[in-house]
C-alpha positions as CSV (number, residue, x, y, z in Angstrom):
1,X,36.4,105.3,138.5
2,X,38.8,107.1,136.3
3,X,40.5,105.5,133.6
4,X,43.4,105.8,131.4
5,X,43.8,104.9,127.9
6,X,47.0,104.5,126.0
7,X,47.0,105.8,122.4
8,X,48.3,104.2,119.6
9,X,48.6,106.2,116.8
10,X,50.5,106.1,113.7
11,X,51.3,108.6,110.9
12,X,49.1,110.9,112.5
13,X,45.9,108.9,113.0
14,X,44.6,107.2,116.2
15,X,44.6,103.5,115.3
16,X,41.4,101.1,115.1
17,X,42.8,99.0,118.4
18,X,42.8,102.3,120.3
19,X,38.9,102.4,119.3
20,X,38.0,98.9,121.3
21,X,40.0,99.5,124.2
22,X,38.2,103.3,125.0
23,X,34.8,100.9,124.5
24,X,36.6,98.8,127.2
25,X,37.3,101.6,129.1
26,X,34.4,103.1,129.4
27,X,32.4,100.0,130.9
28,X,34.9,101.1,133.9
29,X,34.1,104.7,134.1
30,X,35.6,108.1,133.1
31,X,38.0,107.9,129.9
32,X,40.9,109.8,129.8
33,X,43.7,109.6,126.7
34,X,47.2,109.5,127.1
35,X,48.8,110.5,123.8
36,X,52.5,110.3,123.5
37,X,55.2,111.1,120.9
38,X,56.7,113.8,119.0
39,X,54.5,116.8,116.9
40,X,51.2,114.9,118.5
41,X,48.9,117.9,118.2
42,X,47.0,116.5,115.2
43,X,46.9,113.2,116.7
44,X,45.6,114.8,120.3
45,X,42.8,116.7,118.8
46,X,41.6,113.6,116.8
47,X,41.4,111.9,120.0
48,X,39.6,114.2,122.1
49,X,36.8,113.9,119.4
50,X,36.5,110.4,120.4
51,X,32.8,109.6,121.4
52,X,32.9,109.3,125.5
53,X,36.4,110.8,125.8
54,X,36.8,113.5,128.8
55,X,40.1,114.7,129.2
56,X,43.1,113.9,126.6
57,X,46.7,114.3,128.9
58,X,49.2,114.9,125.7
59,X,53.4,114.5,126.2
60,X,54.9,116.2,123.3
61,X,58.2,115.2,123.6
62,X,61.4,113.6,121.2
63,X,61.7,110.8,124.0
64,X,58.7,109.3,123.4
65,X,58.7,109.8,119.3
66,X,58.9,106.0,118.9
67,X,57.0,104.7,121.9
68,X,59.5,102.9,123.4
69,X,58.1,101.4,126.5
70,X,61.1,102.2,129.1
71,X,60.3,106.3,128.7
72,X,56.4,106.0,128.2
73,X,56.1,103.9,131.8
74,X,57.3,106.2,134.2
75,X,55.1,108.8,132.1
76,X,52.1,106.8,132.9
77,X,52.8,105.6,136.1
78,X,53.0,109.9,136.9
79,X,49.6,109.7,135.4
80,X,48.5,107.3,137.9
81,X,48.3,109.4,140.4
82,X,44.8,110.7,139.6
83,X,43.4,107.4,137.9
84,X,42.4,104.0,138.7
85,X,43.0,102.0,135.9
86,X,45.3,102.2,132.8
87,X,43.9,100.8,129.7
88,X,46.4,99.3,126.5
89,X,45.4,97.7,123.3
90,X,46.9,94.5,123.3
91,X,49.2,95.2,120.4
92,X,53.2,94.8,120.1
93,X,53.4,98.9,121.8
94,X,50.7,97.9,124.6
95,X,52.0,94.8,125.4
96,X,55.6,96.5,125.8
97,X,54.3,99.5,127.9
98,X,51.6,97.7,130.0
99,X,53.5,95.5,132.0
100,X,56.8,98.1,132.9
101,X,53.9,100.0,134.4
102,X,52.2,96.9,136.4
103,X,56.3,96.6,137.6
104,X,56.7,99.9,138.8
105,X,53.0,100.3,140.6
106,X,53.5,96.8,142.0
107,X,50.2,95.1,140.7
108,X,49.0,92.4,138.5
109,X,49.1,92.6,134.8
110,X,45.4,91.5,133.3
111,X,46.1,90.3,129.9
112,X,43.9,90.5,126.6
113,X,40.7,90.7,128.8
114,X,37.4,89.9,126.3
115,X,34.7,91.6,128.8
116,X,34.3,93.7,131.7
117,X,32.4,92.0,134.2
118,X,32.7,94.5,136.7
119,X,34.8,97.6,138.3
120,X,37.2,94.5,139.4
121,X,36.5,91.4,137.6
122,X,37.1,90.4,133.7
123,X,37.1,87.8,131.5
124,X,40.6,86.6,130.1
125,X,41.3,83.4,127.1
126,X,43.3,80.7,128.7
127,X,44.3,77.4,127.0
128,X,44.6,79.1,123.6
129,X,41.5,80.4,123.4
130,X,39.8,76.9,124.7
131,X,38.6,78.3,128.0
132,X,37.8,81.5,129.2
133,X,38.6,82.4,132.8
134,X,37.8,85.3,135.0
135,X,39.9,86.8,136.8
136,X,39.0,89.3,139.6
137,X,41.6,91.9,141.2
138,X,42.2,93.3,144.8
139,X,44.7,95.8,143.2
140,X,43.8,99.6,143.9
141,X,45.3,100.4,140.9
142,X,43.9,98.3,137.3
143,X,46.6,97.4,134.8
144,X,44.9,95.5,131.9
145,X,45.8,94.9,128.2
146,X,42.5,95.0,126.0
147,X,41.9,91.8,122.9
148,X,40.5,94.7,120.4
149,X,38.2,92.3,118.8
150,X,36.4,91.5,121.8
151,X,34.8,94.9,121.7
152,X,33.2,97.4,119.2
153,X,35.1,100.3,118.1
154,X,34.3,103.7,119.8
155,X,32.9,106.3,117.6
156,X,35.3,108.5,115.8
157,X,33.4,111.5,115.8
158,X,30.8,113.4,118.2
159,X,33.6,113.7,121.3
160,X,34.2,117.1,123.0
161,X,36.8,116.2,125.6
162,X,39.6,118.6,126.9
163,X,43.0,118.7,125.8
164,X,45.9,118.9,128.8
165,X,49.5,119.6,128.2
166,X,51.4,117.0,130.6
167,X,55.3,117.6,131.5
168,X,57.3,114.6,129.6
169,X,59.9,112.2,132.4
170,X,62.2,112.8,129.4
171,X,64.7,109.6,128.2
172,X,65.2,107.5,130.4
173,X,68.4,106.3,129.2
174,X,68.0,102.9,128.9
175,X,67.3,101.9,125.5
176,X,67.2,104.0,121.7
177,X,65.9,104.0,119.2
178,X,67.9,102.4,115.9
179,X,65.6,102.0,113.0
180,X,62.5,99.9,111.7
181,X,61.9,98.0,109.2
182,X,58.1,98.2,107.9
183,X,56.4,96.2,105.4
184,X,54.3,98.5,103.2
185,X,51.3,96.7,101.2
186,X,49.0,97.9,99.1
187,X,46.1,95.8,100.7
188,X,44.5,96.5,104.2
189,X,46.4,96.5,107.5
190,X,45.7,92.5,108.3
191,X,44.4,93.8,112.0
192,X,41.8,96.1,110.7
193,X,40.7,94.5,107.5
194,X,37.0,93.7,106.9
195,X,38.4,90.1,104.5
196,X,41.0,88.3,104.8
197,X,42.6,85.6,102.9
198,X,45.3,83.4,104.9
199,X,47.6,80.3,103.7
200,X,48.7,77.7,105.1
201,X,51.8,75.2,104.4
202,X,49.6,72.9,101.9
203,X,50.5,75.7,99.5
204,X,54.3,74.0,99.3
205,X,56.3,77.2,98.5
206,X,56.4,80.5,98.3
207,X,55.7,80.9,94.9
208,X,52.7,79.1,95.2
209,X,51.3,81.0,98.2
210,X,51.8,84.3,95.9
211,X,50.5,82.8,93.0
212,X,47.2,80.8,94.8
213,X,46.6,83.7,97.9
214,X,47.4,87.1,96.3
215,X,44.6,87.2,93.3
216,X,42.1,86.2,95.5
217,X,42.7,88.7,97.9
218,X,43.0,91.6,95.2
219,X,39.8,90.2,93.8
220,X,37.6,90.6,97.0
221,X,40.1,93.6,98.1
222,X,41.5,91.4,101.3
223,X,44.3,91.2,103.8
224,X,47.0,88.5,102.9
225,X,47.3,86.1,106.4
226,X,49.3,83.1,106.9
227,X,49.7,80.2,109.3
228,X,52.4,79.6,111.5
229,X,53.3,76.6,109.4
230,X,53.8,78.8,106.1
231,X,55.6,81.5,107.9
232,X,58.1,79.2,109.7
233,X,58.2,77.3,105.8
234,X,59.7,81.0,104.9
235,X,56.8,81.3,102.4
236,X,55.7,84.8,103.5
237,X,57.1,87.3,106.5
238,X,56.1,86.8,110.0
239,X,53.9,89.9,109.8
240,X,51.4,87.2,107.9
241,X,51.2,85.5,110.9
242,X,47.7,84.9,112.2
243,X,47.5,82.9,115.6
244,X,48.0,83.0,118.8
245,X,51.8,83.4,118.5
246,X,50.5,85.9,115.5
247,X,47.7,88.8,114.7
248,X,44.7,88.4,116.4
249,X,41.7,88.7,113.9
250,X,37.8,89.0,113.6
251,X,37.1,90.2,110.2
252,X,33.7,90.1,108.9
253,X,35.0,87.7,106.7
254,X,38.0,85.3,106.5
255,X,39.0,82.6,104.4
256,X,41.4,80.1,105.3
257,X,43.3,78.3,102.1
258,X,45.3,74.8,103.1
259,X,45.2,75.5,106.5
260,X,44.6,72.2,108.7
261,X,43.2,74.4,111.5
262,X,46.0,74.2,114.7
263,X,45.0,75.5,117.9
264,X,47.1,77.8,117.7
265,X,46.1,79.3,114.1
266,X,42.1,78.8,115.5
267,X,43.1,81.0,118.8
268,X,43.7,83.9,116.6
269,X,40.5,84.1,113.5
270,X,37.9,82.2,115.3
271,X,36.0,85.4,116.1
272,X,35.6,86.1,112.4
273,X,31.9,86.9,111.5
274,X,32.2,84.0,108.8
275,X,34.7,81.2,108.1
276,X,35.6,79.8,104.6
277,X,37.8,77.2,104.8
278,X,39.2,75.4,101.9
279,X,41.0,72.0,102.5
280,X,41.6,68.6,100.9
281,X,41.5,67.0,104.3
282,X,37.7,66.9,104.7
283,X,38.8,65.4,108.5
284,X,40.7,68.9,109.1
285,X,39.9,70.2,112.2
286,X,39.1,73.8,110.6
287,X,36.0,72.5,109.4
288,X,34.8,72.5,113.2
289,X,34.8,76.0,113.0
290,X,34.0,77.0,109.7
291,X,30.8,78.6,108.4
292,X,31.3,77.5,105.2
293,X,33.0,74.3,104.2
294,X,35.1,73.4,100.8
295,X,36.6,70.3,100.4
296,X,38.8,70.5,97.6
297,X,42.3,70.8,96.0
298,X,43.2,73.9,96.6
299,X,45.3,74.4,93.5
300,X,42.0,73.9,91.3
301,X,39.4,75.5,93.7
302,X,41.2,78.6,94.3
303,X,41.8,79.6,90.4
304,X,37.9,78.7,89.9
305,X,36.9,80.7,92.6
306,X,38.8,83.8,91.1
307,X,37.6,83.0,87.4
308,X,33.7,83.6,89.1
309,X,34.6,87.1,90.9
């Protein structure tokens, strides 16, 4: 079974998420790359270095210099030809690419699989995270989105796979590119980071989250996360946003501040290695999940716990 992987890269580096879904991949079989973009070469040859990688299939072309999903689709469905199943990290990109290419093959979309059960059956979240089904497909042709913190990260080194030049489909014509708007942080990427420190709306502004959250997290050199609660409050940007609706986590360690523990919120960090919660609330249900418990004020606690680092 031959599979191919989508790439995500990003000023010039093949992204962690990328990592998990080649370790999905290759449960299925042969792993081929796709890399896509504009001045990709770097970027190609990183990827062929990729433990278990065979081939790397790179379009180096202006219509696909910022990804966007209704020129990189027909690309991959072209590539579909000579595979059987087309792999995406389940990021904003995949998740934009993945299902324009289950459209145009005419097949079912499997979403944020956890495991590979087999060449045809997987194992999905459902319920927020509260039940896990498997699914199992007929399709000749796999389309599947991969959870990245289901799996361990392929190696980045020790690879020797081929690099192919592929012909680009060109623009398609049906959308442009107009401009982004990225949050740059001195901290760790919030997907990739080993700690992270999240707030929730019993932080009652925004100057308090910034005030409580952001020493702790320069202290033990963490992400900055935040529920749904204190993003829709306007305390931080919605790129905070851990959850279901948000970033899906599973740092080695993550500490939850005033966060009551919604489904929702729990859907997205509960595959962290350790959970510190801190709450007032000792009834909260983020104590169900936590390693580690703290029932406190929050206002006290956290200033403490910095004082001690």
């Amino acid at each position: 079974m031959k599979t191919l992987v989508w790439v995500e890269h990003e000023g010039g580096a093949v992204k962690d998420a990328t990592l998990s879904t080649v370790t999905a991949a290759a449960k299925l079989g042969e792993v081929h790359l796709l890399v896509a973009g504009q001045g990709v070469g770097g970027v190609a040859d990183a990827a062929a270095k990729i433990a278990g990688v065979g081939k790397v299939h790179v379009a180096d072309d202006a219509a696909y210099a910022n990804a966007l999903p209704e020129n990189v689709a027909p690309l991959v469905v072209e590539l579909m030809g000579h595979h059987d199943a087309f792999l995406a990290p389940a990021t904003a990109n995949g998740k934009n690419i993945a299902p324009r290419v289950a459209a145009l093959l005419d097949v079912m979309q499997i979403s944020e699989i956890l495991s590979v059960e087999g060449e045809d059956s997987f194992t999905r979240p459902t319920y927020a995270g509260n039940a896990i089904a498997t699914v199992q497909s007929s399709d000749a042709k796999k389309v599947i989105t991969v959870r990245a913190t289901a799996f361990e990260k392929a190696v980045r080194e020790g690879g020797s796979g081929s690099v192919e030049a592929v012909p680009g489909k060109g623009d398609a014509g049906l959308s442009s590119f107009v401009g982004a708007e990225i949050s740059k942080s001195e901290r760790p990427e919030l997907t990739s980071a080993k700690v992270i420190v999240s707030g929730g709306r019993a932080l009652q502004n925004s100057e308090n989250f910034h005030a409580i959250i952001e020493p702790l997290a320069d202290k033990l050199g963490a992400a900055v996360g935040a529920s749904r609660a204190a993003v829709d409050a306007g305390y931080v940007p919605n790129d905070y946003q851990v959850g279901q609706t948000g970033k899906i986590v599973a740092p080695e360690v993550y500490i939850a501040v005033g966060i009551s523990g919604a489904i929702q919120h729990l859907a997205g960090m509960k595959d962290s290695k350790t959970i510190i919660a801190i709450n007032k609330d000792e009834e909260a249900p983020i104590f169900q999940v936590a390693d580690i418990g703290l029932v406190g004020d929050l206002f006290k606690v956290v200033p403490e716990l910095v004082g001690k680092l």
